[in-house]
TIVO-681496 format. One record per residue (C-alpha): residue in one letter; x, y, z. Coordinates in steps of 0.02 Angstrom, whole numbers, plus 32768, in hexadecimal, padded with zeros to 4 digits. Layout:
<fitis>
AXYZ;...
</fitis>
This chain:
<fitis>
X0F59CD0727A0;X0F00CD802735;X0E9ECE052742;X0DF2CD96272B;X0E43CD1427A8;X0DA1CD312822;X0D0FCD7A27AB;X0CB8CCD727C2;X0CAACCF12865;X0C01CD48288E;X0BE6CCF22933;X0C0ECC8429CE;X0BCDCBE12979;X0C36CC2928D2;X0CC0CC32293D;X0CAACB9329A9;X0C8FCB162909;X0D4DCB6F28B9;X0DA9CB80295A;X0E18CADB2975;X0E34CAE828A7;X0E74CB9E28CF;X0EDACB612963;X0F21CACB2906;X0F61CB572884;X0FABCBD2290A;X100BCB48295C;X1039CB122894;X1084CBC5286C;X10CBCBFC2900;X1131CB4C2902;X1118CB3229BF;X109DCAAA29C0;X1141CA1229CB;X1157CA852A7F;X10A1CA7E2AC3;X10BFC9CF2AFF;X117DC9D82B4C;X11A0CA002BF3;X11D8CAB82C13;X1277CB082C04;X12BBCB912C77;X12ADCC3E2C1B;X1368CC6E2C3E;X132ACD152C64;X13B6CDB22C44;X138CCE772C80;X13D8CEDF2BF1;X13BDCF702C41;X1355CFC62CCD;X12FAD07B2CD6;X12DCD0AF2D92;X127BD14E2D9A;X11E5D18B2E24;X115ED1122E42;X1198D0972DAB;X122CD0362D71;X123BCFE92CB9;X12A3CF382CA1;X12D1CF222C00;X12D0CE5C2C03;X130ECDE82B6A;X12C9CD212BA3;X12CBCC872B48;X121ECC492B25;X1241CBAF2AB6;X12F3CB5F2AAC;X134BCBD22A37;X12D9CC402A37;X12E7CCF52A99;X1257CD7C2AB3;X1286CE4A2AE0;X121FCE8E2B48;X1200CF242BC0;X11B4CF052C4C;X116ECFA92CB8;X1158CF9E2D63;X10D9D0102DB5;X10E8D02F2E84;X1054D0682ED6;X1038D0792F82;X1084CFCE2FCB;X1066CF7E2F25;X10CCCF5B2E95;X105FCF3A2DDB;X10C0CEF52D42;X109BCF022CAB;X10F6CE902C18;X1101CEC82B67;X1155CE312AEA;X119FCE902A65;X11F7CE0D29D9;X1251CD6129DD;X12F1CD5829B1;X138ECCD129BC;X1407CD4829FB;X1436CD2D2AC2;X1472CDCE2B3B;X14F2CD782BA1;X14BECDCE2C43;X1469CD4E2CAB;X1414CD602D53;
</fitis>
């Protein structure tokens, strides 16, 4: 990508006529299209840590989103009233595992 990667694009029909090109070359750098057409595989998820203070809790979370393949990320959870909002934040991928399952 560079920093002109989108200056053609001046509207929706700009943007419509490019878009499966543009999506063709996402899948192509990000190496995941081979995935896109396999069936699942459980995200081995692993709590690194956990923050419990009033009216929130943070879960520090490491998950595998492709085989080989594991993604950091805090997660906050929000409680209000009799609800509970999450919010997810992915952080980086990396090929390193925590050994802590749940």
């Amino acid at each position: 990508m560079t920093d002109h990667a989108l200056s053609e694009i001046k509207t929706k029909d700009d943007w419509e006529r490019i878009r499966e090109q543009r999506y063709e070359e996402f899948l192509e750098m990000t190496g995941i299209q081979e995935y896109l057409h396999e069936e699942r595989t459980p995200l081995h998820i692993n709590v690194v840590d956990v923050i419990q203070k009033e009216g929130f809790r943070i879960e520090k979370l490491i998950y595998e989103s492709l085989p080989g393949g594991s993604i950091s990320s805090p997660t906050l959870f929000l409680r209000h009233e009799a609800a509970i909002f999450g919010v997810h934040v992915v952080m980086k991928q990396s090929k390193q595992f925590i050994e802590r399952k749940i």
